[in-house]
N, C-alpha and C positions, 0 to 999 in steps of 0.2 A: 164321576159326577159329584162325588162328595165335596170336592175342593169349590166347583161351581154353586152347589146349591147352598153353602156356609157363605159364599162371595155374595150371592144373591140375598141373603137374607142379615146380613152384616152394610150390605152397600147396596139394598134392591133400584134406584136410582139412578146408580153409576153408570158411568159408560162402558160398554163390556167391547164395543162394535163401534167403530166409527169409518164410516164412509162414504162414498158420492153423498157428501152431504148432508148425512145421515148419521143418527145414531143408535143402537141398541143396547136397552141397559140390561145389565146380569139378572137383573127380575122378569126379563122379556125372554133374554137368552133361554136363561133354567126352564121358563116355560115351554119352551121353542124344542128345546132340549128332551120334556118329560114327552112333548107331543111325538118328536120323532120316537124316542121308547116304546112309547104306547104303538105305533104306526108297524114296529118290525116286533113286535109281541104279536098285535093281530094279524100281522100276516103268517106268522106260522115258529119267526124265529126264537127258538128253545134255547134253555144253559146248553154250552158245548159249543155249538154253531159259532160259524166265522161269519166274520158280514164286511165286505172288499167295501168299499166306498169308493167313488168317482165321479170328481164333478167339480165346477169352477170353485174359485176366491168366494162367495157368498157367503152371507148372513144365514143363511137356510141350510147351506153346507155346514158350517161351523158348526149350525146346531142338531145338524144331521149326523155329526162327526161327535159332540159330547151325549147325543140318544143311544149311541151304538153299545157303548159297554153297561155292564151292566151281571150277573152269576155267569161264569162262563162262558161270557161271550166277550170273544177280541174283534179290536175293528185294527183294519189293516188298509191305509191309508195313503191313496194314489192321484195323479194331478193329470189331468188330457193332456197338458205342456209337456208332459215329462215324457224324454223320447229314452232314458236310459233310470235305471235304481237310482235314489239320493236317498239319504237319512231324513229319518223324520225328529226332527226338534219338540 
């Protein structure tokens, strides 16, 4: 999240997200971001803990996807499309 929240606070305007339309800048993202943290804190998740993600292309995902790490905690990161393994970029 380090690289996202320097982005966000270097460019908090920019465009982070663009779609249907729409755009999300890295100072909405980072936010988006701290709240999904904050969301798998309170619900229980500790350093150690893995956390699977699954879930569409979205704005929400993304930033459910940069909330997930954080001390000890790996996110490991999966698409409903996907009928076999692919690399994640």
């Amino acid at each position: 999240m380090d690289w996202l929240r320097s982005t966000a606070q270097r460019l908090p305007g920019a465009p982070a997200l663009v779609g249907g339309g729409r755009a999300l800048s890295y100072a909405d993202l980072d936010a988006a971001a701290d709240a999904a943290a904050a969301a798998l804190a309170a619900g229980g998740v500790v350093p150690g803990d893995r956390v699977a993600f699954w879930g569409e292309g979205t704005a929400a995902a993304v930033a459910a996807v940069w909330g997930i790490p954080g001390p000890g905690r790996w996110r490991c990161p999966s698409a409903p499309d996907c009928s076999r393994p692919r690399p994640w970029h």
